[in-house]
C-alpha positions as CSV (number, residue, x, y, z in Angstrom):
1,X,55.5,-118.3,-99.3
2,X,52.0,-117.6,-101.0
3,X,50.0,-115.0,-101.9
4,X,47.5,-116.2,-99.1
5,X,50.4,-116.9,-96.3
6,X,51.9,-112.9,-97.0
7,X,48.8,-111.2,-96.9
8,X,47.7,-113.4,-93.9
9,X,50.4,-111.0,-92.2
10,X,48.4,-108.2,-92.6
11,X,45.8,-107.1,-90.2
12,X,42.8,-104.7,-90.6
13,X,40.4,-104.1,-87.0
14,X,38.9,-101.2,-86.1
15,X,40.2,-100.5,-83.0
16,X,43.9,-100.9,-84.2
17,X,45.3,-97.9,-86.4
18,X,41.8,-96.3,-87.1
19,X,41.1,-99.7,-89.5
20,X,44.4,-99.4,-91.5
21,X,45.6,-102.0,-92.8
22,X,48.9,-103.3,-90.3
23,X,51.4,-105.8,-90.0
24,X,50.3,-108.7,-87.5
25,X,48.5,-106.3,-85.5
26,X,51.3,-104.6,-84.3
27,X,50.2,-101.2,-85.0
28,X,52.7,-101.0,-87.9
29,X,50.5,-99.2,-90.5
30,X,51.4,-100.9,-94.2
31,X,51.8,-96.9,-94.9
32,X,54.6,-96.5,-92.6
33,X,56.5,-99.5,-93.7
34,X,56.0,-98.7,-97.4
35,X,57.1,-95.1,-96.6
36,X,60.5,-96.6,-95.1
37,X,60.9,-98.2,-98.0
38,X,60.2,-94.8,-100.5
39,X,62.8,-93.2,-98.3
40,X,65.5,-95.1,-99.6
41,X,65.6,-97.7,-96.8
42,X,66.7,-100.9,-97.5
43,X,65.2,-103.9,-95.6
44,X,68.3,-104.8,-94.0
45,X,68.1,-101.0,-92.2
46,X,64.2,-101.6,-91.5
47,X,64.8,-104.8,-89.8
48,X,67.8,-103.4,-87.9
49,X,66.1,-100.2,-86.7
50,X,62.6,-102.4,-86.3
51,X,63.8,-105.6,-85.0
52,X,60.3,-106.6,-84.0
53,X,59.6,-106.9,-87.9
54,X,60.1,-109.5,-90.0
55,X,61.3,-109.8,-93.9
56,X,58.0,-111.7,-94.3
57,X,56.5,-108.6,-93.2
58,X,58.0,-106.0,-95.7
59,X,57.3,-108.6,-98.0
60,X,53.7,-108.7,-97.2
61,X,53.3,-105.0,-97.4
62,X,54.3,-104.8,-101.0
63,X,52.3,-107.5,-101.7
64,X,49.4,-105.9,-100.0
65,X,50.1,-102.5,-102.1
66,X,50.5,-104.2,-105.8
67,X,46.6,-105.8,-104.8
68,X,45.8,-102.6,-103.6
69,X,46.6,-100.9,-107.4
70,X,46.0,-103.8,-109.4
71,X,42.4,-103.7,-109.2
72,X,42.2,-107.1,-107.7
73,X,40.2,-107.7,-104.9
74,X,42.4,-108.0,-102.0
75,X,39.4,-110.5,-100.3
76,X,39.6,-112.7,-103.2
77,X,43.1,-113.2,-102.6
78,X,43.3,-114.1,-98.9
């Protein structure tokens, strides 16, 4: 999957999640997911506990967060 395909999983609109960036706008904040994953979850357990998530969509969410501190514009690369 590319760059482009993974962060075309992630959603930012205005009325969804005060403008966070989400997963498919489904109201999953990237935050939350990446928080799961800082907790010591694994993404077998996410998926499991989530099953309306995908491993696409973890994916995408740490894709989405090494743009965010990279210093690379995140527009550039969808």
């Amino acid at each position: 999957m590319s760059e482009k395909e993974v962060l075309s999983r992630i959603t930012i609109n205005p009325e969804i999640c005060h403008g966070k960036p989400v997963v498919r706008s489904m109201r999953w904040p990237v935050e939350v997911i990446l928080d799961m994953l800082g907790s010591g979850m694994t993404n077998k357990e996410i998926l499991f506990d989530h099953p309306e998530l995908e491993l696409q969509d973890i994916q995408a969410c740490l894709q989405y967060a090494k743009l965010s501190v990279s210093g690379k514009s995140i527009l550039a690369a969808s």
